[in-house]
C-alpha positions as CSV (number, residue, x, y, z in Angstrom):
1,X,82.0,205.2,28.7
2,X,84.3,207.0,31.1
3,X,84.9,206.8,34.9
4,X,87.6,206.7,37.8
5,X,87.1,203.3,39.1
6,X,89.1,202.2,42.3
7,X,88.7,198.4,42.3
8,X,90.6,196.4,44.8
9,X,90.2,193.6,47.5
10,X,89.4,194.5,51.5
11,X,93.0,193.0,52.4
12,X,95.3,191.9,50.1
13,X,95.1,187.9,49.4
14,X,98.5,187.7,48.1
15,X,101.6,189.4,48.6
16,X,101.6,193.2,48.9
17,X,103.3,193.5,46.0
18,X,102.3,191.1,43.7
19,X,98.8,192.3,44.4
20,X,100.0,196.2,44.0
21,X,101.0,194.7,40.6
22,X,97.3,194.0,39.5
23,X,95.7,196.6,41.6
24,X,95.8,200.4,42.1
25,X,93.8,200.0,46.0
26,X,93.1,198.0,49.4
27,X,91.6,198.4,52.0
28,X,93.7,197.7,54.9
29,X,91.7,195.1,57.2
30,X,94.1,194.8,59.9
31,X,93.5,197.9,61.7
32,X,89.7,197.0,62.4
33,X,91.4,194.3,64.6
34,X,94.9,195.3,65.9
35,X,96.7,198.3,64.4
36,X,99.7,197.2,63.4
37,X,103.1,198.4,64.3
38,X,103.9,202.0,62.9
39,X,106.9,199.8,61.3
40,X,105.4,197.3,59.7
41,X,103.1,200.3,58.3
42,X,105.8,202.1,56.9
43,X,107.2,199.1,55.2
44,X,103.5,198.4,53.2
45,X,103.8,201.8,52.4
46,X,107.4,201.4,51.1
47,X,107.4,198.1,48.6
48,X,104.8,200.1,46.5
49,X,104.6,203.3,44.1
50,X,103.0,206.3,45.5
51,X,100.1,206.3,43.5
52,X,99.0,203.4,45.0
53,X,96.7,203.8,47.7
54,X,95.4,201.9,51.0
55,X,92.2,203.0,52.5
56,X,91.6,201.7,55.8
57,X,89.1,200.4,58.2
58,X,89.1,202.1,62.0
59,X,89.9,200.4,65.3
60,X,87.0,198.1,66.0
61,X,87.3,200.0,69.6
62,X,85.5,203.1,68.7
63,X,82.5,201.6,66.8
64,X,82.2,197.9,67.9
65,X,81.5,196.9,71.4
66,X,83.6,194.8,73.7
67,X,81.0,192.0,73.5
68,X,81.6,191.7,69.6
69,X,83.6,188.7,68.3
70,X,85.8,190.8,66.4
71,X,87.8,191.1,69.9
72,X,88.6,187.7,69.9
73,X,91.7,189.4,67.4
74,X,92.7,192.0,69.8
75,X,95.8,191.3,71.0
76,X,96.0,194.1,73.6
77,X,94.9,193.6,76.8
78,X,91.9,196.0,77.9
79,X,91.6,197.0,81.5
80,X,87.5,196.8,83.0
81,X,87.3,201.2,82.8
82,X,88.4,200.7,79.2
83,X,85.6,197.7,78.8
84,X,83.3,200.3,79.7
85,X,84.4,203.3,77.2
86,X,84.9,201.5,74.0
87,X,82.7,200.9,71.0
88,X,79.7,203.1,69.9
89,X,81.2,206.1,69.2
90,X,81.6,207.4,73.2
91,X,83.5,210.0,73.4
92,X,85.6,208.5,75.8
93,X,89.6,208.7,76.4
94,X,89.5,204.7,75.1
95,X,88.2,205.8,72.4
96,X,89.9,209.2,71.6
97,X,92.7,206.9,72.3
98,X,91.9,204.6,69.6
99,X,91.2,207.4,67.0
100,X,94.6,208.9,67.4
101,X,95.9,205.3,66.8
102,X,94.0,204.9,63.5
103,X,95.0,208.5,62.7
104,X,98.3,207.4,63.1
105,X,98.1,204.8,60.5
106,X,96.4,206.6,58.4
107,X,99.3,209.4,58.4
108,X,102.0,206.7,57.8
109,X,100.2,204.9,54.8
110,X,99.2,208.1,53.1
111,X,95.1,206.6,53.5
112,X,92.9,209.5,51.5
113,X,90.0,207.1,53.3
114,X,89.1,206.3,56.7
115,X,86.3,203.4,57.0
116,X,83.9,203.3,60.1
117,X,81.9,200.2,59.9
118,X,79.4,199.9,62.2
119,X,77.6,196.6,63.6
120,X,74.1,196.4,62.6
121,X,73.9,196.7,66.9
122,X,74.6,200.1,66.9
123,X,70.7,201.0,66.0
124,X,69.5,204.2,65.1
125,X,68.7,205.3,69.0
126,X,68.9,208.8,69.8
127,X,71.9,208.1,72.1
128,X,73.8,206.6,69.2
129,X,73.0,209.6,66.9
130,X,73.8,211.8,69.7
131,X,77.1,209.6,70.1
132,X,78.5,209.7,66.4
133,X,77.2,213.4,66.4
134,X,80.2,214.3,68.7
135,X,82.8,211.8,68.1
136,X,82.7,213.1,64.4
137,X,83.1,217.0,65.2
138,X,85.8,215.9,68.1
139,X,88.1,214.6,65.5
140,X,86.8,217.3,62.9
141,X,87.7,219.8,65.1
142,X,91.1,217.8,66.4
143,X,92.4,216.8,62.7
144,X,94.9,219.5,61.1
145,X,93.8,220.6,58.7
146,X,90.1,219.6,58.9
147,X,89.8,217.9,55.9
148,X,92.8,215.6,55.9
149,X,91.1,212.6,55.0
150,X,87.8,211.1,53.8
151,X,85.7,209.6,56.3
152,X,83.2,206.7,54.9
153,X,80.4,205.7,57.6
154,X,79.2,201.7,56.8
155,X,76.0,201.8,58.8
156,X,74.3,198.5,58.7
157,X,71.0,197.3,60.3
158,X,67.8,199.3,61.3
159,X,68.9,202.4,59.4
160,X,66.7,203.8,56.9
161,X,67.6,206.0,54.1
162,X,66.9,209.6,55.3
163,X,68.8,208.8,58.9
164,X,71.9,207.8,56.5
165,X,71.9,210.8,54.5
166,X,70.8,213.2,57.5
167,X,73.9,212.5,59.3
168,X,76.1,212.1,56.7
169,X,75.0,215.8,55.0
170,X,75.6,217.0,58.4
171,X,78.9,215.7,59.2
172,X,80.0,215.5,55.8
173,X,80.6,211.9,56.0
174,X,80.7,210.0,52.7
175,X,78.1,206.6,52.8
176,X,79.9,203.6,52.4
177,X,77.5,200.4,51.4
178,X,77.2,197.2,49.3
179,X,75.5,198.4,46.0
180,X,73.8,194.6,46.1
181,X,72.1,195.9,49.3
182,X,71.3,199.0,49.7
183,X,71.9,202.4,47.4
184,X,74.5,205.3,48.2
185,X,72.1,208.5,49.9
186,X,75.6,210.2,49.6
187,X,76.3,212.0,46.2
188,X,79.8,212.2,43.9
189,X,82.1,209.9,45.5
190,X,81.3,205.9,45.8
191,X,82.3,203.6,48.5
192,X,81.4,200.3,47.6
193,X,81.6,197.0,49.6
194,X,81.2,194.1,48.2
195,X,80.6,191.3,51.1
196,X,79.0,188.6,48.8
197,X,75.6,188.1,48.0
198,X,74.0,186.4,50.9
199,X,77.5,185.8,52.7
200,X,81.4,185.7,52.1
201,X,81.5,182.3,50.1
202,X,79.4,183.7,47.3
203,X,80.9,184.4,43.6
204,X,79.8,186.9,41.7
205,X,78.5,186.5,38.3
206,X,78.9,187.9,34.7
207,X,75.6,189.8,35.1
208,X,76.5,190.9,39.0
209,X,79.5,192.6,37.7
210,X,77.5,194.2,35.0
211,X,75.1,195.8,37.4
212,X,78.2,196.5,39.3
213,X,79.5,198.6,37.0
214,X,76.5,200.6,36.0
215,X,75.8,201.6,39.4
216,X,79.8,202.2,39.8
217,X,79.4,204.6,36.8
218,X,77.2,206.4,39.1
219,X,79.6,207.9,41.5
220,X,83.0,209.8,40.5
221,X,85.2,208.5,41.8
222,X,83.9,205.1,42.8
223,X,85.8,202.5,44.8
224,X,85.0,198.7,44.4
225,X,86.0,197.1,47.1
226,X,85.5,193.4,46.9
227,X,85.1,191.2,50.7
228,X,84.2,187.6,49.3
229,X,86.0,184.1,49.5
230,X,86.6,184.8,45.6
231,X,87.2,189.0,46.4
232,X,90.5,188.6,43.7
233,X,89.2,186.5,41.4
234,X,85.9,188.5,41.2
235,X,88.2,191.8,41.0
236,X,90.2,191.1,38.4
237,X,87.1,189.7,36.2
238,X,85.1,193.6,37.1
239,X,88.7,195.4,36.3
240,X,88.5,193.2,32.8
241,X,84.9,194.5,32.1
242,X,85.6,197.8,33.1
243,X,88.3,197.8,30.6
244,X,86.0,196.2,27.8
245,X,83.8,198.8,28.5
246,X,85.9,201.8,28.6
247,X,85.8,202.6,31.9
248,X,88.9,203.1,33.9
């Protein structure tokens, strides 16, 4: 049994790099929130080695709206035109503006993956089909070259299968999704989350990590990307059976 397994926490729960010393992946959380300062960036991207990699999450601006309780972490101040433009994929200069920031970061950690995690508000309406439609070529068309990174698309909610992969063979977006909940429509490369069956506080069992890893063995490469109170613990017990399985 063979396969290029990414497994790693969303964040890191200890230091940067006493976690880079157990894991080869994270995915950077702070940027869904606040990007931080190109600085303190360039100093994550320093203390490890460059094979390491940090996928990360984008602004909560251009997918989430204002109204979310993930803005209760913003620390920027946004004006009452800017209230208006964010979230839901507009393409609005808030949220062109907030791309270019998460581009940014991106470019300074050396991300091959950029996450868009939607709230399970943003429904499958034709305005927000229409919306991700043209925020996804705008950046398409404005990235150089093209294909500089990854994208991964988290939709959660109404969505059903076919919408998923529609839009996903049509922007070339890969689907990102919590193997416990739902199935990848995308093909090749994985993008798992793990967010705890039922909620954050749960731990995942000897027999959840085994289905974890068959349907991991499914996708090449797959990242396993864990997001529970235990996401370490449960991380280092999957890299341990991927390693008693042969897997890598």
């Amino acid at each position: 049994m063979r396969g290029d397994l990414r497994v790693g926490c969303c964040g890191f729960p200890v230091s940067l790099q006493r976690y880079a010393g157990e894991f080869r992946v994270t995915e950077v959380q702070q940027t869904f929130y606040q990007p931080p300062r190109p600085r303190t960036l360039a100093r994550w991207r320093a203390v490890v080695d460059d094979e390491f990699e940090f996928t990360l999450k984008a602004w909560q601006l251009i997918t989430h709206e204002p109204s979310s309780p993930t803005y209760r972490r913003l620390r920027e101040k946004l004006s009452k035109q800017q209230k208006r433009e964010v979230g839901g994929f507009r393409l609005s200069p808030a949220v062109m503006a907030a791309w270019e920031r998460t581009a940014e970061a991106a470019c300074i950690l050396r991300s091959p993956i950029i996450l868009f995690q939607c709230p399970a508000s943003f429904t499958p309406s034709p305005e927000n089909k229409a919306n991700l439609r043209a925020f996804f070529r705008q950046i398409r068309a404005r990235s150089s070259p093209p294909q500089r990174w990854t994208l991964a698309w988290e939709p959660r909610g109404r969505w059903q299968p076919a919408e998923v992969r529609e839009l996903c063979q049509e922007l070339g977006l890969v689907h990102a999704v919590d193997p416990f909940v739902g199935r990848p429509v995308t093909a090749g490369m994985g993008y798992f989350r793990l967010h705890g069956r039922g909620g954050y506080r749960y731990r995942y069992t000897d027999g959840d990590l085994r289905q974890l890893l068959e349907r991991a063995l499914e996708n090449n490469p797959c990242y396993v990307l864990f997001n529970n109170i235990a996401m370490a613990e449960d991380a280092r017990r999957f890299l341990r059976l991927c390693a008693a399985a042969g897997a890598r």
